[in-house]
LUMRO-713659 format. One record per residue: residue in three letters; x negated, y, z of N, C-alpha, C, O in turn; residue number from 1. Coordinates in steps of 0.02 Angstrom, whole numbers, padded with zeros to 5 digits. Each point is the difference from the previous one (the first is absolute). Example, Ala and Ser with C-alpha at 12.3 -4.5 7.8 and 13.67 -1.06 7.14 Angstrom:
@aa->ALA	n.east->-00660	n.north->-00284	n.up->00390	ca.east->00045	ca.north->00059	ca.up->00000	c.east->-00045	c.north->00060	c.up->00000	o.east->-00052	o.north->-00001	o.up->00033	i->1 $
@aa->SER	n.east->00070	n.north->00054	n.up->-00069	ca.east->-00042	ca.north->00059	ca.up->00003	c.east->00039	c.north->00055	c.up->00037	o.east->-00025	o.north->00055	o.up->00008	i->2 $
END
This chain:
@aa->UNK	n.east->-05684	n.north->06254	n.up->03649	ca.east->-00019	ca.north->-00042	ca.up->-00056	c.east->00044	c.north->00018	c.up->-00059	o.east->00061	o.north->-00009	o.up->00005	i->1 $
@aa->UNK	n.east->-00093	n.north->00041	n.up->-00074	ca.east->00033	ca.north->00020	ca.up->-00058	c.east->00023	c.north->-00064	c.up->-00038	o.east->-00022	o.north->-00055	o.up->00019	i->2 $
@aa->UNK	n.east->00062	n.north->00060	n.up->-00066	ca.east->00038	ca.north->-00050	ca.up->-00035	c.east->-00074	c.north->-00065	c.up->-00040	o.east->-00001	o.north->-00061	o.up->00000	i->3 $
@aa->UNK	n.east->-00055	n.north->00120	n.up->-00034	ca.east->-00019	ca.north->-00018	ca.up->-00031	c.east->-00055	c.north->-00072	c.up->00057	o.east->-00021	o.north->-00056	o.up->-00013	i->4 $
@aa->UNK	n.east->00019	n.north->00101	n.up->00072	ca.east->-00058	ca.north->-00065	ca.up->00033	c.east->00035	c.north->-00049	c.up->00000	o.east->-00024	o.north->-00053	o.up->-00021	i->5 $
@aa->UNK	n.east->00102	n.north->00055	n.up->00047	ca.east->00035	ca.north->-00040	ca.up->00024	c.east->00015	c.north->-00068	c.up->-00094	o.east->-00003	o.north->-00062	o.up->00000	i->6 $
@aa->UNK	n.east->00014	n.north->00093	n.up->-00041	ca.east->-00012	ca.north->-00048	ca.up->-00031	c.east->-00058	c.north->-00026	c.up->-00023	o.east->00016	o.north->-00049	o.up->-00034	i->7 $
@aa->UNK	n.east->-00091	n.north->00056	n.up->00035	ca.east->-00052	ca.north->-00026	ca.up->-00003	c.east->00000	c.north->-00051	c.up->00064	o.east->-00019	o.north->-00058	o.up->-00006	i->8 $
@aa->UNK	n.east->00042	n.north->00085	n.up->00067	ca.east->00004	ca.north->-00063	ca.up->00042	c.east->00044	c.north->-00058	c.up->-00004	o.east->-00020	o.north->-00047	o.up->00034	i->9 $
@aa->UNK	n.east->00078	n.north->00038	n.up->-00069	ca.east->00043	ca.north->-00080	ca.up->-00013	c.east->-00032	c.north->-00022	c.up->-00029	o.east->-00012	o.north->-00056	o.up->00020	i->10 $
@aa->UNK	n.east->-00023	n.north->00074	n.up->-00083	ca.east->-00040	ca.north->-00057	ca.up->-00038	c.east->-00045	c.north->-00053	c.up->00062	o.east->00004	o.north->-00057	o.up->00021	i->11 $
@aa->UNK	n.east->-00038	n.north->00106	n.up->-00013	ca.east->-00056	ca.north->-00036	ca.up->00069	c.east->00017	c.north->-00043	c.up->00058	o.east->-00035	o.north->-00042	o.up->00028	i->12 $
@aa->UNK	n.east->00109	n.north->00066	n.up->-00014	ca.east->00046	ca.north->-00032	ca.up->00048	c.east->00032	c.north->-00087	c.up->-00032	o.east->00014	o.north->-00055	o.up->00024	i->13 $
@aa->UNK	n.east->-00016	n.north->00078	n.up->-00073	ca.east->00036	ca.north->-00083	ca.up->-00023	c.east->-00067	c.north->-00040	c.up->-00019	o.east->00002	o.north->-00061	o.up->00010	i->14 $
@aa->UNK	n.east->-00062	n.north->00088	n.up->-00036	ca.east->-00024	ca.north->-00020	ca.up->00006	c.east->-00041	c.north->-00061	c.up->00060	o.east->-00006	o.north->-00061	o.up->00006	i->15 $
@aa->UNK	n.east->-00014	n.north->00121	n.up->00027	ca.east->-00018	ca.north->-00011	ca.up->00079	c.east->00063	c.north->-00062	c.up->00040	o.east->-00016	o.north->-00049	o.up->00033	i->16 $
@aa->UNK	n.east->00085	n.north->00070	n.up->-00047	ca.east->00052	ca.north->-00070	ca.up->00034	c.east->-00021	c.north->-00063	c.up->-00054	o.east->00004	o.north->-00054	o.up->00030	i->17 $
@aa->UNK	n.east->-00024	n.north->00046	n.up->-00100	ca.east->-00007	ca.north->-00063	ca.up->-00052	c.east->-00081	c.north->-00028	c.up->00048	o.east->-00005	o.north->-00059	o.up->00015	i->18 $
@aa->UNK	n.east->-00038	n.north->00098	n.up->-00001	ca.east->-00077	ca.north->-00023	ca.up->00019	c.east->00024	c.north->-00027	c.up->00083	o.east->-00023	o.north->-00052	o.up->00024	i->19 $
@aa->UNK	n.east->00074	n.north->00097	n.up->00012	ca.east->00005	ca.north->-00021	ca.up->00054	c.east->00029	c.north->-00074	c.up->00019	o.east->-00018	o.north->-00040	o.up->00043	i->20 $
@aa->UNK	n.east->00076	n.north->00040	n.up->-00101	ca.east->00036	ca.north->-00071	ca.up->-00018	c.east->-00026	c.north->-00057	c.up->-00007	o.east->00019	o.north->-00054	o.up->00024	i->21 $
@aa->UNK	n.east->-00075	n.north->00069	n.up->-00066	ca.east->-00053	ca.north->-00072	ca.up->-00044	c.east->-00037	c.north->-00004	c.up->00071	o.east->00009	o.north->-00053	o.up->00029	i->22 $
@aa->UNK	n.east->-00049	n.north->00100	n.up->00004	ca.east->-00050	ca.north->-00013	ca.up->00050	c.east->00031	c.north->-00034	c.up->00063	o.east->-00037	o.north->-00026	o.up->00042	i->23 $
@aa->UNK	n.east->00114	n.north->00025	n.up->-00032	ca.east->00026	ca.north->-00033	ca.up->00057	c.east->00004	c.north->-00065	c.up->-00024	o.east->-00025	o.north->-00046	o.up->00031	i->24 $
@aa->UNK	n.east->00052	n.north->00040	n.up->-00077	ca.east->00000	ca.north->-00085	ca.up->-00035	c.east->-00069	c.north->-00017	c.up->00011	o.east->-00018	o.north->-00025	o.up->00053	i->25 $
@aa->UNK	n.east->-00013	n.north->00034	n.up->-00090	ca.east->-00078	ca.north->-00045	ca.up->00012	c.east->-00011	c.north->00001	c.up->00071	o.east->-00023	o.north->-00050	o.up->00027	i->26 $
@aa->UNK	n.east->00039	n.north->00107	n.up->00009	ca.east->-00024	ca.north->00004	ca.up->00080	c.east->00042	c.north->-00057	c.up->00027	o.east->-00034	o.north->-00050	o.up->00011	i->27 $
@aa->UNK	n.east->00086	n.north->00045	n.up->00000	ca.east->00041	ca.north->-00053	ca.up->00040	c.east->-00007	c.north->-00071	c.up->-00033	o.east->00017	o.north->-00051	o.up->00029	i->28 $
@aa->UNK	n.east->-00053	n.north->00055	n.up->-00116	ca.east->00011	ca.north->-00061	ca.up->-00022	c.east->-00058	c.north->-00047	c.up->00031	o.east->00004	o.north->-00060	o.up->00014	i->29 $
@aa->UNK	n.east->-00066	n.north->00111	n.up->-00005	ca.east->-00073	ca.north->-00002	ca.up->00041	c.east->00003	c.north->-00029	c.up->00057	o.east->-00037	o.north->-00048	o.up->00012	i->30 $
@aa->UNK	n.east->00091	n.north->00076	n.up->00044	ca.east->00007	ca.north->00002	ca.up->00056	c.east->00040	c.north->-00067	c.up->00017	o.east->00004	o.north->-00024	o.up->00057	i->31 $
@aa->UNK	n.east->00028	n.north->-00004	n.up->-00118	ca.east->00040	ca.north->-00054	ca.up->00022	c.east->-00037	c.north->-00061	c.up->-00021	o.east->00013	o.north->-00053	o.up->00027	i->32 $
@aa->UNK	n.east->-00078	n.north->00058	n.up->-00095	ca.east->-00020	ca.north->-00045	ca.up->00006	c.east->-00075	c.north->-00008	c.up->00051	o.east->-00043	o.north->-00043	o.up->-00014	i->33 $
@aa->UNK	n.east->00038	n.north->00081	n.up->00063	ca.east->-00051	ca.north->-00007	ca.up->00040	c.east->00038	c.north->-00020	c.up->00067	o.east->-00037	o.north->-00010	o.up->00048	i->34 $
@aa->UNK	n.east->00087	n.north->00006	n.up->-00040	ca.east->00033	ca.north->-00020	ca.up->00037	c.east->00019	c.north->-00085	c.up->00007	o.east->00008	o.north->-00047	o.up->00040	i->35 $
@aa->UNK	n.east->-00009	n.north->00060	n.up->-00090	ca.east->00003	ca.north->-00084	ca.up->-00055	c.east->-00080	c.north->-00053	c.up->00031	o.east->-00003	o.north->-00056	o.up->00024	i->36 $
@aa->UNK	n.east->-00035	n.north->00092	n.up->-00036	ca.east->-00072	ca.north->-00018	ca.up->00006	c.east->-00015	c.north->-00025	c.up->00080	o.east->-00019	o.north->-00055	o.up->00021	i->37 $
@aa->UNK	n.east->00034	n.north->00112	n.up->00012	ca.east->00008	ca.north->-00010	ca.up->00065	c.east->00019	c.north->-00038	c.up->00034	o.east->-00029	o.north->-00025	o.up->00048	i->38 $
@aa->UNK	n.east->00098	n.north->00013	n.up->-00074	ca.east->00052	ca.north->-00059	ca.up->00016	c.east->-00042	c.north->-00062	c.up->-00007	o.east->-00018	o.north->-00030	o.up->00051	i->39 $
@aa->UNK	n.east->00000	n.north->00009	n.up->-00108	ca.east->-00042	ca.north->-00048	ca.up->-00031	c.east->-00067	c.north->-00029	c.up->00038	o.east->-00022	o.north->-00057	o.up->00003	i->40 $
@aa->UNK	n.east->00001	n.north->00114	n.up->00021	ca.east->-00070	ca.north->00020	ca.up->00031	c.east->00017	c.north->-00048	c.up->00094	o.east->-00017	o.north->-00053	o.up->00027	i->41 $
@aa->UNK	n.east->00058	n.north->00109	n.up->-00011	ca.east->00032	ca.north->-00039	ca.up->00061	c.east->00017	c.north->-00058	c.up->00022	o.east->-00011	o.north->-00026	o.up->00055	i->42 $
@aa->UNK	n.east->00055	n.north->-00001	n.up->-00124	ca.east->00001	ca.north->-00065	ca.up->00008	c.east->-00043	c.north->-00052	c.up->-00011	o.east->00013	o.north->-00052	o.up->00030	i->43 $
@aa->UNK	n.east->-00061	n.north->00054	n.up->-00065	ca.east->-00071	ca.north->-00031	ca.up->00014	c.east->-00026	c.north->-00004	c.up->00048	o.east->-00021	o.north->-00051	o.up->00028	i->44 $
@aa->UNK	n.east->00019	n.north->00131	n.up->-00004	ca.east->-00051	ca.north->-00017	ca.up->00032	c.east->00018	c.north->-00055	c.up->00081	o.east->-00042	o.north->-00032	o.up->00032	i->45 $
@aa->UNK	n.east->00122	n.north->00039	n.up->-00017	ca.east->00029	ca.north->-00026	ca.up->00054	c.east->-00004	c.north->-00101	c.up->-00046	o.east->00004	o.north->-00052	o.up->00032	i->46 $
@aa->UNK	n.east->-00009	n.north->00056	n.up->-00078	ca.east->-00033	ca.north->-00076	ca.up->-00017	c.east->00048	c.north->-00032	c.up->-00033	o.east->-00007	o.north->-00059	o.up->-00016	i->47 $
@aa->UNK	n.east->00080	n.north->00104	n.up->-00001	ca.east->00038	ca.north->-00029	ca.up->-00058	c.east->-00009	c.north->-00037	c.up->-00067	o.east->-00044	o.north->00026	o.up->-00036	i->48 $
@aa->UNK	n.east->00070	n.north->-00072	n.up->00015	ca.east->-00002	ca.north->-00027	ca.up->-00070	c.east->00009	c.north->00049	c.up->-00064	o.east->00060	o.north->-00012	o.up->00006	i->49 $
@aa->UNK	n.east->-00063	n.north->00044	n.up->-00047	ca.east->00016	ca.north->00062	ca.up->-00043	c.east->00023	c.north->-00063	c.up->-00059	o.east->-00043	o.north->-00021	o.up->-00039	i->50 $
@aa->UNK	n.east->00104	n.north->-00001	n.up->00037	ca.east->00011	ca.north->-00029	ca.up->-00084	c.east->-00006	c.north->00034	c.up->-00047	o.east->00000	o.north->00060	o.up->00013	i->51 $
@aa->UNK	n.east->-00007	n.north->-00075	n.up->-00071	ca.east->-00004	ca.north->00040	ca.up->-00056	c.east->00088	c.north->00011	c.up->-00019	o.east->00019	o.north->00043	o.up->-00040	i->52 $
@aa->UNK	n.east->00014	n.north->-00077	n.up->00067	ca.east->00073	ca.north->00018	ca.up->-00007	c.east->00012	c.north->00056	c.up->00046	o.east->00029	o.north->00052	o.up->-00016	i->53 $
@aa->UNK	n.east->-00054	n.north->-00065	n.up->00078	ca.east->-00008	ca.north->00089	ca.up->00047	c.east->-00015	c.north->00045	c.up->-00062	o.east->00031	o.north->00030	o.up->-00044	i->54 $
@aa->UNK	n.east->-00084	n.north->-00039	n.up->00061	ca.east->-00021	ca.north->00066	ca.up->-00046	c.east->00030	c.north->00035	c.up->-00047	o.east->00006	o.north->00061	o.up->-00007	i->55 $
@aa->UNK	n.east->00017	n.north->-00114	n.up->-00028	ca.east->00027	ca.north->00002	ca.up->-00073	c.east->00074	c.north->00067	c.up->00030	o.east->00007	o.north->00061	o.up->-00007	i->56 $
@aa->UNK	n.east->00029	n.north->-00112	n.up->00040	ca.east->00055	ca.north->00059	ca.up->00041	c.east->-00007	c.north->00043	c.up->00036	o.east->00046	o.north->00039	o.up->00010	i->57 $
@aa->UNK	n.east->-00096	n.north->-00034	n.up->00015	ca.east->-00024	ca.north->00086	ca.up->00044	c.east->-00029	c.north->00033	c.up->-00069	o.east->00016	o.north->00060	o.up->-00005	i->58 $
@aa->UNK	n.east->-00053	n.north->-00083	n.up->-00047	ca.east->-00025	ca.north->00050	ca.up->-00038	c.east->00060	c.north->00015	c.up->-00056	o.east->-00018	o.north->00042	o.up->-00042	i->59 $
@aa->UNK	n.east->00071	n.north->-00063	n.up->00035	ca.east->00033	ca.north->00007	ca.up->-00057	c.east->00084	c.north->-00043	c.up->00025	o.east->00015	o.north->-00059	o.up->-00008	i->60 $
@aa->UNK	n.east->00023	n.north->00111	n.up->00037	ca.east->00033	ca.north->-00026	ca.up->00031	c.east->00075	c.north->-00007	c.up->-00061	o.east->00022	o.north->00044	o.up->-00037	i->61 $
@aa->UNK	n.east->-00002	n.north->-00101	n.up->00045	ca.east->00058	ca.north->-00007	ca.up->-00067	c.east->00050	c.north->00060	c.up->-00004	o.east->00007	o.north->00038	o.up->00047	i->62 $
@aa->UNK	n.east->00022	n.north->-00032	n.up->-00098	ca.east->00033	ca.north->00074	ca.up->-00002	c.east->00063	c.north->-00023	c.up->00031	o.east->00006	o.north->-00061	o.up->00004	i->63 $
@aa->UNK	n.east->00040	n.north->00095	n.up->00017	ca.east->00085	ca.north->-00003	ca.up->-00011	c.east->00025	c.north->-00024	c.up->-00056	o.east->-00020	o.north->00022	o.up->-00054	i->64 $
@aa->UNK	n.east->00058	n.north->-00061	n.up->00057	ca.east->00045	ca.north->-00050	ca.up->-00061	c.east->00040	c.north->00062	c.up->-00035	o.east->00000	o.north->00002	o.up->-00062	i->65 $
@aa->UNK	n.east->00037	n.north->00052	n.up->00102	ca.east->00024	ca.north->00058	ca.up->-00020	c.east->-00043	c.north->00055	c.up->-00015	o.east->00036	o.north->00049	o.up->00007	i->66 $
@aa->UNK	n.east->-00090	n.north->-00031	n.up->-00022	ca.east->-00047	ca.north->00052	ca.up->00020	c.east->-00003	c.north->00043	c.up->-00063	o.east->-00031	o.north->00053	o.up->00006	i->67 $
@aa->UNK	n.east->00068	n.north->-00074	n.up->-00086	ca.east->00010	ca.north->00007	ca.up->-00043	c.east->00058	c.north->00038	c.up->00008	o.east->-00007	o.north->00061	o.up->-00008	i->68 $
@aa->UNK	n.east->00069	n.north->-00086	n.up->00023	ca.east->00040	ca.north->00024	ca.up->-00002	c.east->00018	c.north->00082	c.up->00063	o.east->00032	o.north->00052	o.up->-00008	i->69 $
@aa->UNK	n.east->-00065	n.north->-00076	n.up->00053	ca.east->-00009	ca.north->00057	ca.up->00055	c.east->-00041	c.north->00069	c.up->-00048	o.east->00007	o.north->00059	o.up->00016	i->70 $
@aa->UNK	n.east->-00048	n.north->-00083	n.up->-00077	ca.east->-00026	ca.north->00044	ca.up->-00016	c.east->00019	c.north->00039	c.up->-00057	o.east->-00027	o.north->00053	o.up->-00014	i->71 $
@aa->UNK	n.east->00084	n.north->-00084	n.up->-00024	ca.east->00019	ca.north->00004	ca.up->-00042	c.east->00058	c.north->00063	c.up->00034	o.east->00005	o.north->00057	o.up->-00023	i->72 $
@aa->UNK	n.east->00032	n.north->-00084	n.up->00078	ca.east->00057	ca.north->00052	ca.up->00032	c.east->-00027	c.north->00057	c.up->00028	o.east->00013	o.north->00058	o.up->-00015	i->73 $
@aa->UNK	n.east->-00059	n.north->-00080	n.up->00065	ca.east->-00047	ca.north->00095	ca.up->-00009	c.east->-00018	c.north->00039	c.up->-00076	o.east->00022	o.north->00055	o.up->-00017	i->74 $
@aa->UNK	n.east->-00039	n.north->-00072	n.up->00001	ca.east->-00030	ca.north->00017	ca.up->-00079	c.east->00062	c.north->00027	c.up->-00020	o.east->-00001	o.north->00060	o.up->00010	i->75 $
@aa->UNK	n.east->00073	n.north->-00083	n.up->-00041	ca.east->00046	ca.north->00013	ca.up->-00009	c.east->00047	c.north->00058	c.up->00056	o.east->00032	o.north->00051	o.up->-00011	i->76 $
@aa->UNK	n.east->-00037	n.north->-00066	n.up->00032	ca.east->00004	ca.north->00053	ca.up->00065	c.east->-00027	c.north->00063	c.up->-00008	o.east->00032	o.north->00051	o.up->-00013	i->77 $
@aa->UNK	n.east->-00106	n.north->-00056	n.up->00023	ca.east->-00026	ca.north->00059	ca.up->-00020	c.east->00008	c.north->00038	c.up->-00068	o.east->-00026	o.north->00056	o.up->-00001	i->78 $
@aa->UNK	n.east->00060	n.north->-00080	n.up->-00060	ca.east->00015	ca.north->00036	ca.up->-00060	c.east->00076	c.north->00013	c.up->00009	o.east->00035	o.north->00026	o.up->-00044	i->79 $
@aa->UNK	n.east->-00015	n.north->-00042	n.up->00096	ca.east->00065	ca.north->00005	ca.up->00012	c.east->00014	c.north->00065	c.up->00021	o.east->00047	o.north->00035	o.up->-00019	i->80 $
@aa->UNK	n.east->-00117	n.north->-00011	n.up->00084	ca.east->-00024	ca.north->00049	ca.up->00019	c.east->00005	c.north->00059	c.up->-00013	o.east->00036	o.north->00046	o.up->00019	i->81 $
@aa->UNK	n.east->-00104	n.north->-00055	n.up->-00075	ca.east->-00016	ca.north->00044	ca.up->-00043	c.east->00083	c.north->00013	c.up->-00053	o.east->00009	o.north->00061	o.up->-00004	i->82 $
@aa->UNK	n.east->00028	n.north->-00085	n.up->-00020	ca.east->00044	ca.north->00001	ca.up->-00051	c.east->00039	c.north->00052	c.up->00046	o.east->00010	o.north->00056	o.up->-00022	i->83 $
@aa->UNK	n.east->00013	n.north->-00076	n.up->00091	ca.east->00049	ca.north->00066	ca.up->00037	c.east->-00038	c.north->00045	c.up->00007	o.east->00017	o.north->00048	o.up->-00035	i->84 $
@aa->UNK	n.east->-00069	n.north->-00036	n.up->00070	ca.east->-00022	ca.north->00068	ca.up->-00011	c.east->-00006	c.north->00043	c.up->-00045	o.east->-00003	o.north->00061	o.up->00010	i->85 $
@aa->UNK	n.east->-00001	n.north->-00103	n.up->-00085	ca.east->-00002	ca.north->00036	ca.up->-00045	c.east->00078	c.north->00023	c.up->-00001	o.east->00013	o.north->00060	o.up->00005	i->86 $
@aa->UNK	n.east->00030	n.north->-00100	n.up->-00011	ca.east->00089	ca.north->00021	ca.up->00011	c.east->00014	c.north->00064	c.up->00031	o.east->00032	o.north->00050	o.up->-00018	i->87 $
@aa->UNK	n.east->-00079	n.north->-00072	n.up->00091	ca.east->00036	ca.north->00064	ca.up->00057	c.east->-00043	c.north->00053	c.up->-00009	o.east->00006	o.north->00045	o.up->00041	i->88 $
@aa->UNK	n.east->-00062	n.north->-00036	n.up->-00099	ca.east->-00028	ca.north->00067	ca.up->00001	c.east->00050	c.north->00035	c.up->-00037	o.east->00039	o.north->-00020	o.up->-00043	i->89 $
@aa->UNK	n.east->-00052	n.north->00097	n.up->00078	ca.east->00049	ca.north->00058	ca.up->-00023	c.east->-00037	c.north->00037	c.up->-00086	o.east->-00035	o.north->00050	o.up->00000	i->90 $
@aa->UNK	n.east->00048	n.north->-00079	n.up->-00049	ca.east->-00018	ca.north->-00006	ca.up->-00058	c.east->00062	c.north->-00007	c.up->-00047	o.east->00022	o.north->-00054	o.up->-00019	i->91 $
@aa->UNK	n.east->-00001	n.north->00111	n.up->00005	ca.east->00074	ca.north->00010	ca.up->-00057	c.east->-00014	c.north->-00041	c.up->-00054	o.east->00043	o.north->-00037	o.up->-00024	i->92 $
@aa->UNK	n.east->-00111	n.north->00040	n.up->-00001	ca.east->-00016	ca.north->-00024	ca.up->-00070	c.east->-00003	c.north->-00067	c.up->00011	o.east->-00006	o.north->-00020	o.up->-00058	i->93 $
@aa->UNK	n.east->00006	n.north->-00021	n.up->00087	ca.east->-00001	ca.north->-00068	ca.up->00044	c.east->-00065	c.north->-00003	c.up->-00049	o.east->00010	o.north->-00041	o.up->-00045	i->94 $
@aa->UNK	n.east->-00076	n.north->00074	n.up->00040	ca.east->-00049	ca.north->-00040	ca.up->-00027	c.east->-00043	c.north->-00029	c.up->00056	o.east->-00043	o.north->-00041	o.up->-00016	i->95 $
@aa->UNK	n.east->00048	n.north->00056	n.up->00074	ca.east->-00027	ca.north->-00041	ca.up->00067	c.east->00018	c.north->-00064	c.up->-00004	o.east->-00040	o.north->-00046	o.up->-00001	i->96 $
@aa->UNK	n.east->00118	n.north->00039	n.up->-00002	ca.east->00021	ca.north->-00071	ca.up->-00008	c.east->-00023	c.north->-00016	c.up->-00046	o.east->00015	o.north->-00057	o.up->00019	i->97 $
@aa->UNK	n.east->-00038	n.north->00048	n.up->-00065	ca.east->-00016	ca.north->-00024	ca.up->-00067	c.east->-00064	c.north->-00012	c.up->00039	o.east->-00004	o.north->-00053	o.up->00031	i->98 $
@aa->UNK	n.east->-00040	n.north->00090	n.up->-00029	ca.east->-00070	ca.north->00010	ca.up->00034	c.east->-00028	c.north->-00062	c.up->00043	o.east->-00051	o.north->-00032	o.up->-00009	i->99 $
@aa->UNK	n.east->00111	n.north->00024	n.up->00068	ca.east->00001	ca.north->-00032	ca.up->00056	c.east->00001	c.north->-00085	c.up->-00028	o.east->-00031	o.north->-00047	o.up->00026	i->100 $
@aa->UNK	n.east->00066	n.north->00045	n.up->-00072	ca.east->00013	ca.north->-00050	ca.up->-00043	c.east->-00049	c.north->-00017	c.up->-00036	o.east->-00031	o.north->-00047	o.up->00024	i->101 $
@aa->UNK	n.east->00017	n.north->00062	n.up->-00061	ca.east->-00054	ca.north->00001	ca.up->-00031	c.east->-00071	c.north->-00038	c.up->00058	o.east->-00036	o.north->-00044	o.up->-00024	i->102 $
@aa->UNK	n.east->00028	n.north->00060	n.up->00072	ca.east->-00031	ca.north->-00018	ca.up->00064	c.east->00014	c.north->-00024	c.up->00012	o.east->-00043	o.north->-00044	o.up->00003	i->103 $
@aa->UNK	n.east->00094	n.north->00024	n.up->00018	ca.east->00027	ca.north->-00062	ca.up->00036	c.east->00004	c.north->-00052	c.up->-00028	o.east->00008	o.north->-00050	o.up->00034	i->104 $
@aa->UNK	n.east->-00011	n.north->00044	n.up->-00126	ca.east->-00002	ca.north->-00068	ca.up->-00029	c.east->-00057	c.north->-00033	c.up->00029	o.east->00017	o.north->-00049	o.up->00032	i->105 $
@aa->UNK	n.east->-00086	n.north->00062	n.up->-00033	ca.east->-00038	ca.north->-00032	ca.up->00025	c.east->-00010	c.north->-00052	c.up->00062	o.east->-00019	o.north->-00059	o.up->00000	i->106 $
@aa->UNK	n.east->00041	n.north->00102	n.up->00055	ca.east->00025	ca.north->-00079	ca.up->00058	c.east->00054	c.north->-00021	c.up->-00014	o.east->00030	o.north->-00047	o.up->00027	i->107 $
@aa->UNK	n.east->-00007	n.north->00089	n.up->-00081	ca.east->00072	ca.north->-00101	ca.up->00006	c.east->-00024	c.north->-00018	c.up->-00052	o.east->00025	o.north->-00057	o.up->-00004	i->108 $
@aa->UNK	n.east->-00059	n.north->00064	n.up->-00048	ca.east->-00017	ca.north->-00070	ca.up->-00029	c.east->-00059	c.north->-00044	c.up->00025	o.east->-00010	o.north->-00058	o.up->-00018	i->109 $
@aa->UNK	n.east->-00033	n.north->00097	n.up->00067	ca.east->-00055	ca.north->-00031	ca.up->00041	c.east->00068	c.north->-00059	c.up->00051	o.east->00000	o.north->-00061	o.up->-00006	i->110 $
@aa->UNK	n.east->00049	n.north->00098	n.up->00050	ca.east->00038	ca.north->-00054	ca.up->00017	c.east->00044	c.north->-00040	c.up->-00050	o.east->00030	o.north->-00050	o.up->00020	i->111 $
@aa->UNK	n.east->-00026	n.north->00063	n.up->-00062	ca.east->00031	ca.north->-00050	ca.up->-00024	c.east->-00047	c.north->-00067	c.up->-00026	o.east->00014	o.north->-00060	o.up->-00005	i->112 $
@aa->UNK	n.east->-00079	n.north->00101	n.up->-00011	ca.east->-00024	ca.north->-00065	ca.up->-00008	c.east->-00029	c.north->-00048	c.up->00063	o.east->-00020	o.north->-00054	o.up->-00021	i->113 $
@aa->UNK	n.east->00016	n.north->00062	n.up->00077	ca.east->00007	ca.north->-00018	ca.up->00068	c.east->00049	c.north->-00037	c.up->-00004	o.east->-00016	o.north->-00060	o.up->00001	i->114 $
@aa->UNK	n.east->00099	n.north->00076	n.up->-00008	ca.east->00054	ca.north->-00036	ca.up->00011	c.east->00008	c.north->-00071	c.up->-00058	o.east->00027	o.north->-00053	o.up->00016	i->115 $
@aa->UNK	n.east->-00058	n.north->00071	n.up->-00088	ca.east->00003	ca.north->-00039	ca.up->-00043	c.east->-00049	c.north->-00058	c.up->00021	o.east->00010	o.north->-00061	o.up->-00007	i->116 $
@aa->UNK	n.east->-00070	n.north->00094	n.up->00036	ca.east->-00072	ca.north->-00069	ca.up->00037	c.east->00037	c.north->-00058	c.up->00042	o.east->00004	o.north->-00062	o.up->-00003	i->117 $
@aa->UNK	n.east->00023	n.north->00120	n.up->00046	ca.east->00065	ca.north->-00045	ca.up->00053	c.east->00053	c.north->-00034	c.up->-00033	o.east->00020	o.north->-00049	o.up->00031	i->118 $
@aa->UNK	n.east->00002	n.north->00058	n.up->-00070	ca.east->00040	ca.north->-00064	ca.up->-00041	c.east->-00022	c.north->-00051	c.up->-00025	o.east->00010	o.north->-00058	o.up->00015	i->119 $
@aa->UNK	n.east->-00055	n.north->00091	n.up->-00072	ca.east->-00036	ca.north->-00084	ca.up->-00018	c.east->-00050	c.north->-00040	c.up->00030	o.east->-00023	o.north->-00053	o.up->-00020	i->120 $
@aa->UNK	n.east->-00001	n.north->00101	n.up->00097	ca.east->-00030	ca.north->-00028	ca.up->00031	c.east->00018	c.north->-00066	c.up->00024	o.east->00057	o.north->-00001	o.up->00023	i->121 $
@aa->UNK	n.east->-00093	n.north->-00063	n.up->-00020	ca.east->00017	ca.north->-00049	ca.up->00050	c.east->00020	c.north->00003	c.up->00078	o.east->00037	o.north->-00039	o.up->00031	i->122 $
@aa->UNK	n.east->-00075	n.north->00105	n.up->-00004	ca.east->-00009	ca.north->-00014	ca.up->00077	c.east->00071	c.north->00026	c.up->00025	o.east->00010	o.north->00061	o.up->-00004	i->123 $
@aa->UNK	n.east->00033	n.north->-00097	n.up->00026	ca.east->00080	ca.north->-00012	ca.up->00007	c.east->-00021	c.north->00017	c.up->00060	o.east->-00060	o.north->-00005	o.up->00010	i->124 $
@aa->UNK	n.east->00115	n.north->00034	n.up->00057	ca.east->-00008	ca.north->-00011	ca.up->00034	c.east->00031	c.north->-00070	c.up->00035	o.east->-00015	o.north->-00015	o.up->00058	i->125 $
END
């Protein structure tokens, strides 16, 4: 395989992992709410009461009081990530680091605004 196939194939490759990515989400998101149904289904049919407060909590289950802040520290994390790699690439001109940076602002201000939700949020633990 010459240089030139080999780069016509990454385009197609990241591609192909972004289509593979989206199609597992909808697949498992599919799979969990037919699972859901089932559940639902079952319990009828064995002659259970179904409240609308059931329901309400099997279809939409309350989040984590922390779930903000959990998301905010991954998020931050991950630009934390990206910021050393850019560091530890072997790049004299440090324009990688700059680069890396440049990249990496994006999840930490996505976490930061996660961590800021979690402050003025009410839901205390």
């Amino acid at each position: 395989m010459n240089e030139a196939t080999l780069a016509l194939l990454v385009p197609f490759a990241f591609f192909l992992l972004v289509g593979t990515v989206v199609w597992m989400v909808f697949h498992f998101r599919n799979k969990a709410n037919a699972q859901l149904q089932e559940t639902i289904r079952l319990a009828m049919d064995k002659g259970n009461e179904l409240t609308p407060e059931m329901l309400e909590r099997l279809g939409n289950p309350k989040p984590h009081p922390a779930q903000d802040l959990r998301k905010g520290i991954v998020w931050v994390a991950v630009a934390l990530g990206l910021a050393l790699l850019g560091f530890f690439s072997p790049d004299p001109s440090g324009n990688a680091f700059k680069g890396m940076l440049a990249v990496a602002a994006l999840p930490f201000m996505i976490g930061l605004a996660y961590l800021v939700m979690y402050k003025f949020s009410g839901n205390k633990e």
